[in-house]
C-alpha positions in Angstrom: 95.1 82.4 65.3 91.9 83.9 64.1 91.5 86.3 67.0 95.3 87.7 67.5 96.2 86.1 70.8 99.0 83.1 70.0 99.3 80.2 72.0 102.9 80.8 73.1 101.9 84.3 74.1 99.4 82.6 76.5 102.0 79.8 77.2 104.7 82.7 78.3 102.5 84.3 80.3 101.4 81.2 82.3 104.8 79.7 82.2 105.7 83.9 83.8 102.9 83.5 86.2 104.2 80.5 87.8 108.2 81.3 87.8 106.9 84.8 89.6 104.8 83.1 92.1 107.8 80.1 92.9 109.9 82.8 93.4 107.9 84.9 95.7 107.1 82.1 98.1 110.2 81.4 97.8 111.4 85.0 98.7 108.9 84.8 101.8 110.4 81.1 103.0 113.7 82.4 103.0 112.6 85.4 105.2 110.7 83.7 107.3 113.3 81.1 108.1 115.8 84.1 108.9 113.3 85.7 111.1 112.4 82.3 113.1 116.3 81.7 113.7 116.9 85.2 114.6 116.9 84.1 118.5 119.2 81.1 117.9 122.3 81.9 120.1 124.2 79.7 118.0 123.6 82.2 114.6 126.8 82.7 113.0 125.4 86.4 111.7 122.8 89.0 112.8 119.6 89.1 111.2 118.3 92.0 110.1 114.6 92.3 111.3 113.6 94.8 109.2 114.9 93.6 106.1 113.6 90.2 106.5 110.2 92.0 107.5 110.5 94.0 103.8 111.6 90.0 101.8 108.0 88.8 103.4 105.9 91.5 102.1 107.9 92.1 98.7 107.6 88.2 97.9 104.1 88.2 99.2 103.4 91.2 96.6 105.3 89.0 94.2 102.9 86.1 94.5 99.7 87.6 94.4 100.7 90.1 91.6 101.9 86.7 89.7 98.8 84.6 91.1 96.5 87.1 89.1 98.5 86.8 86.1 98.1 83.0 86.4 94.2 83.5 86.8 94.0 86.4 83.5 96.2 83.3 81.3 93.4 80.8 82.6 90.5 82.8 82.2 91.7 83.8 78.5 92.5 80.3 77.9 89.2 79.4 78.7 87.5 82.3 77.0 89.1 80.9 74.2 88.0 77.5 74.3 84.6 78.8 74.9 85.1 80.3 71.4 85.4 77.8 69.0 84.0 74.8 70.9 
C-alpha cells in the first residue's frame, strides 16, 4: 500500500486483539468458576483464593489491554478507508 501499513499487518493485529481478549475472559471464567465452588464440600481439591483472586485480575488486564488493541486496528482501518474513499 501507498501509505506503509499492509493489510495483513492490520489483519494480525485484529486477528491478536481478539485471541488476547478470548483468552482473558476466558482466564477470568475459569477463576471465577474456582472461586464460586470453593465452598462445595464435595471439591475434590482446595482452591487457592488468592491465586484465583490474581487469574481474575491478570485476565481482566488481558482483555482490556487486547480490547484497545482491537479499537487502535478499527480506528486505523477506518482512518484508512477514510483515505481513499
Amino acid at each position: 500500500m501507498p501509505n506503509g501499513i499492509e493489510n495483513s499487518n492490520l489483519s494480525s493485529a485484529l486477528y491478536a486483539g481478539v485471541q488476547g481478549y478470548n483468552q482473558g475472559a476466558e482466564q477470568v471464567t475459569r477463576a471465577s468458576i474456582d472461586l464460586a465452588s470453593s465452598n462445595n464440600p464435595n471439591r475434590q481439591s482446595p482452591v487457592n483464593i488468592n491465586q484465583s483472586a490474581v487469574e481474575i485480575i491478570s485476565g481482566t488486564n488481558q482483555a482490556e489491554a487486547s480490547a484497545r488493541v482491537i479499537k487502535a486496528a478499527d480506528e486505523t482501518l477506518g482512518t484508512i478507508i477514510d483515505t481513499f474513499a
